[in-house]
C-alpha atoms as an extended CHARMM CRD file, in Angstrom:
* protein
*
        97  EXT
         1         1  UNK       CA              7.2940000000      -12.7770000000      -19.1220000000  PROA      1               0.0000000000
         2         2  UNK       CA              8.3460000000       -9.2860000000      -18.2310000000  PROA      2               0.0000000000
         3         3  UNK       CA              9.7510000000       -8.2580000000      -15.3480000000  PROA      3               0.0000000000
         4         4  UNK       CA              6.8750000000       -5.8430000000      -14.5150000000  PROA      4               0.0000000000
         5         5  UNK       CA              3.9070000000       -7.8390000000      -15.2860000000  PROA      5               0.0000000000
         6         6  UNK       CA              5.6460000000      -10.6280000000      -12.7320000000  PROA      6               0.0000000000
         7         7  UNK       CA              6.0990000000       -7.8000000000       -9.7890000000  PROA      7               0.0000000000
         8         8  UNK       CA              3.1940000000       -5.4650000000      -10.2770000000  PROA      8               0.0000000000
         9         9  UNK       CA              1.0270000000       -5.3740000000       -6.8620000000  PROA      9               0.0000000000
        10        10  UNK       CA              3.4670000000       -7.6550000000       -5.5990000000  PROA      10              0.0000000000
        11        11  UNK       CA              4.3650000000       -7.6220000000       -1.8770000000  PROA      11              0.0000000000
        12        12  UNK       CA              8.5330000000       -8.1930000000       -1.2150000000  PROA      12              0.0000000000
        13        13  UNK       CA             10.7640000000       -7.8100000000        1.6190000000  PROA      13              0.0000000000
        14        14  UNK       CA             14.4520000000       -7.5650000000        0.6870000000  PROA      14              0.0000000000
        15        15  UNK       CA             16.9130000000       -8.0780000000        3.9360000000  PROA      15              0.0000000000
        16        16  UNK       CA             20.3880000000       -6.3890000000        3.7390000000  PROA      16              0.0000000000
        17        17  UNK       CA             18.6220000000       -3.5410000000        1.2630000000  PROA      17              0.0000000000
        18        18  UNK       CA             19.9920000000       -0.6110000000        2.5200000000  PROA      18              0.0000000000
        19        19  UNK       CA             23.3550000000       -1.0960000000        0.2140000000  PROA      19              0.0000000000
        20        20  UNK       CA             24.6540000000       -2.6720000000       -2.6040000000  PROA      20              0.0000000000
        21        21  UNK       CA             22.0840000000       -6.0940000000       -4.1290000000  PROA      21              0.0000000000
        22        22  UNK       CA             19.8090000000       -5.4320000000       -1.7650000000  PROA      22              0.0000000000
        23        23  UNK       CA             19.2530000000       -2.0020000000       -2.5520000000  PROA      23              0.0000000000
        24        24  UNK       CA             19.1320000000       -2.6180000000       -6.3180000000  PROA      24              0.0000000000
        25        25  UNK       CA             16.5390000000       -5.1000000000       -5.5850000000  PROA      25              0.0000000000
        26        26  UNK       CA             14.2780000000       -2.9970000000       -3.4040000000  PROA      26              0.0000000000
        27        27  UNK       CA             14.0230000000       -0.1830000000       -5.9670000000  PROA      27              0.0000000000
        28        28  UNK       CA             14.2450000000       -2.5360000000       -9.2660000000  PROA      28              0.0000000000
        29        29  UNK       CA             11.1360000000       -4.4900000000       -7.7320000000  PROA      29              0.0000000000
        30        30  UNK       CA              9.4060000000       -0.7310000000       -6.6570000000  PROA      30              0.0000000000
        31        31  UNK       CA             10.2540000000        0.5860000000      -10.4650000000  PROA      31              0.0000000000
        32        32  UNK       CA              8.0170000000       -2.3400000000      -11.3420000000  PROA      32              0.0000000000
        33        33  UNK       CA              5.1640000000       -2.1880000000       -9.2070000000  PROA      33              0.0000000000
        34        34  UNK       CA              6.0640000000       -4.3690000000       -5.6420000000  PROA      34              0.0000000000
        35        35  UNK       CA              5.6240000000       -2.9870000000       -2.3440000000  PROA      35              0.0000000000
        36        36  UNK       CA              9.3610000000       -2.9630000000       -1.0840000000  PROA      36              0.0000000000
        37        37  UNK       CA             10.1880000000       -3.6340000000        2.6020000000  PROA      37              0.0000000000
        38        38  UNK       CA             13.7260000000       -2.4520000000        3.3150000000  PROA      38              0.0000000000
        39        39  UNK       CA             15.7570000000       -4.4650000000        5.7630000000  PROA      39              0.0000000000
        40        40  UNK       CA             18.6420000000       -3.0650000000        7.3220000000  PROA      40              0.0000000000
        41        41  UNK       CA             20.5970000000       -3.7180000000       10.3470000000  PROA      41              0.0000000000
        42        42  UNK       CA             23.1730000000       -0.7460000000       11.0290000000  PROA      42              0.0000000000
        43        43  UNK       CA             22.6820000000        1.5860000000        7.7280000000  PROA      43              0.0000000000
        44        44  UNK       CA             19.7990000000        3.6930000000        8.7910000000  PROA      44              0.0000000000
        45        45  UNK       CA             20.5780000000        6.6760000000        7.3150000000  PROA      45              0.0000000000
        46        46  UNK       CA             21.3900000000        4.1110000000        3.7920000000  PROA      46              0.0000000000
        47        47  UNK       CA             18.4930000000        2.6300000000        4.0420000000  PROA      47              0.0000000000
        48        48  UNK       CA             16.1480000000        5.5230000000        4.0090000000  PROA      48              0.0000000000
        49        49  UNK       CA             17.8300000000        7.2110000000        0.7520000000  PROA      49              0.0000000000
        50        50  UNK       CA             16.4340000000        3.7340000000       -0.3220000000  PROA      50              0.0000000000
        51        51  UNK       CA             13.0930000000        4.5660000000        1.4480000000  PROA      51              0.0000000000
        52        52  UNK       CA             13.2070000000        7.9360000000       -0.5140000000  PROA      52              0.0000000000
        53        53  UNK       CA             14.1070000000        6.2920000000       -3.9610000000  PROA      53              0.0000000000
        54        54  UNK       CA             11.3720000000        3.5740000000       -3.6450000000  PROA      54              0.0000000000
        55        55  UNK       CA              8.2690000000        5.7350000000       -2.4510000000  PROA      55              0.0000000000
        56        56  UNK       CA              9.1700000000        7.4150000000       -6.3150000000  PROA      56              0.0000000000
        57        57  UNK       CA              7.6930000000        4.6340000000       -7.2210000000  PROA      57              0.0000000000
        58        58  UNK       CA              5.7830000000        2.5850000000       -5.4900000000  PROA      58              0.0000000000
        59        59  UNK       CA              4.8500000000        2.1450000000       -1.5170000000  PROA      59              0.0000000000
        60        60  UNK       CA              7.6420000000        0.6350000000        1.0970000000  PROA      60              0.0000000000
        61        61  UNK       CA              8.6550000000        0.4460000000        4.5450000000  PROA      61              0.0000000000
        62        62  UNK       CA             11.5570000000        0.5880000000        6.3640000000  PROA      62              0.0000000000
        63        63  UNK       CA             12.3130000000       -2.6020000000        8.5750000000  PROA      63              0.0000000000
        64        64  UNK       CA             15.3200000000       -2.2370000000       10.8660000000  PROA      64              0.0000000000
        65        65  UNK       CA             16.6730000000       -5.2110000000       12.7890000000  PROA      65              0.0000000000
        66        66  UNK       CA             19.0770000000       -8.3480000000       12.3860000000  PROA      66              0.0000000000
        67        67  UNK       CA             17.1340000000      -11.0400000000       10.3320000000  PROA      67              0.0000000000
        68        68  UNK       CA             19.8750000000      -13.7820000000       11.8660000000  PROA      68              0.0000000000
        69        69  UNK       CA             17.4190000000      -13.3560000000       15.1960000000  PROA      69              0.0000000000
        70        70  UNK       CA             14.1290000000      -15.5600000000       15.2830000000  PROA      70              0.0000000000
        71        71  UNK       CA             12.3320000000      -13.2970000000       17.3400000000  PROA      71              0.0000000000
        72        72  UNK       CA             13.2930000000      -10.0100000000       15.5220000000  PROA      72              0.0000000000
        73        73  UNK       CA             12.5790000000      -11.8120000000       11.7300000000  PROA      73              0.0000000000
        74        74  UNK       CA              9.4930000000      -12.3080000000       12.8760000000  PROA      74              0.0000000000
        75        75  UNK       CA              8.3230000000       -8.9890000000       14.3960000000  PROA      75              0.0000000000
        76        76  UNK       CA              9.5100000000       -7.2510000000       11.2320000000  PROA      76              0.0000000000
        77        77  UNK       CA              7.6030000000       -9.8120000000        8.9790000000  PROA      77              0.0000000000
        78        78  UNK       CA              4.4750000000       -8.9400000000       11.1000000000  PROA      78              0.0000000000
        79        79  UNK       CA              4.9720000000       -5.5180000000       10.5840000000  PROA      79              0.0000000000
        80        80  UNK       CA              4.7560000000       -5.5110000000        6.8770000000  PROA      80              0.0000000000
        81        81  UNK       CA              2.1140000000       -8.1520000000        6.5120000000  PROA      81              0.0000000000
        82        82  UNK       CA              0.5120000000       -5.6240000000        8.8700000000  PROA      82              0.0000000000
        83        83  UNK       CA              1.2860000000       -2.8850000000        6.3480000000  PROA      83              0.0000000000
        84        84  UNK       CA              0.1820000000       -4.8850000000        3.3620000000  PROA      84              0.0000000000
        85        85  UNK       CA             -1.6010000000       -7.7150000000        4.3050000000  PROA      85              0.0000000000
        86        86  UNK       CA              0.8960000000      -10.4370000000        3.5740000000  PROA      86              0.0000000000
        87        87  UNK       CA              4.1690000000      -11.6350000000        1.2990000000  PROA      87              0.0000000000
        88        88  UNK       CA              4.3830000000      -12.7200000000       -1.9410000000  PROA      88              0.0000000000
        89        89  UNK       CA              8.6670000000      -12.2900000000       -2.4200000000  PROA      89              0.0000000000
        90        90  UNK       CA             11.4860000000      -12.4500000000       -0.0020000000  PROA      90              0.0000000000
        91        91  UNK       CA             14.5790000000      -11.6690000000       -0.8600000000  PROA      91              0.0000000000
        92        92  UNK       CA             16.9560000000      -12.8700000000        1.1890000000  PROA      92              0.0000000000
        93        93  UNK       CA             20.1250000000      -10.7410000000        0.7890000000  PROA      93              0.0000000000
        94        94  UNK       CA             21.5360000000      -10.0230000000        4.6040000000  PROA      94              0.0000000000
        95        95  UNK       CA             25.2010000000      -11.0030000000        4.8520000000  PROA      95              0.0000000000
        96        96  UNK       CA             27.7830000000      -10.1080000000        7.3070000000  PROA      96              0.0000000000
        97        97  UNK       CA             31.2220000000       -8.1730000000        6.5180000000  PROA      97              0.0000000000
């Protein structure tokens, strides 16, 4: 199946996507038709290039805060499922260096 037919309308939040994996991820999946939310801890100004590069393509949000924290993981879940009315992908990419 193609990469695009699996993603299209799709609804994904990618942690740690303001760099590297995680920001390949968020625009790949945008290029083919997912709604990208864009995790990012300390990389704000990062992670809204990403912002920019996705919202070429397709809708997103940005979702700051540390995805290690109960509490915060869920707030930003609630705030895209608020956004877009639920999650179909998560991508979880966060890592510590």
């Amino acid at each position: 199946m193609q990469i695009a037919k699996m993603l299209k309308g799709k609804r994904a939040i990618i942690t740690g996507a303001s760099r590297g994996i995680g920001k390949a991820t968020a625009i790949l999946f945008a290029k083919n038709g997912a709604k990208a939310g864009i995790n990012y801890l300390k990389s704000e100004e990062e992670a809204k290039k990403v912002f920019k590069e996705v919202k070429k393509f397709s809708e997103g949000i940005l979702l700051k805060g540390d995805v290690s924290d109960f509490k915060e993981a869920k707030r930003l879940v609630e705030k895209f499922v608020k956004k877009f009315g639920g999650v179909d992908i998560l991508v979880n990419n966060a890592g510590n260096i």
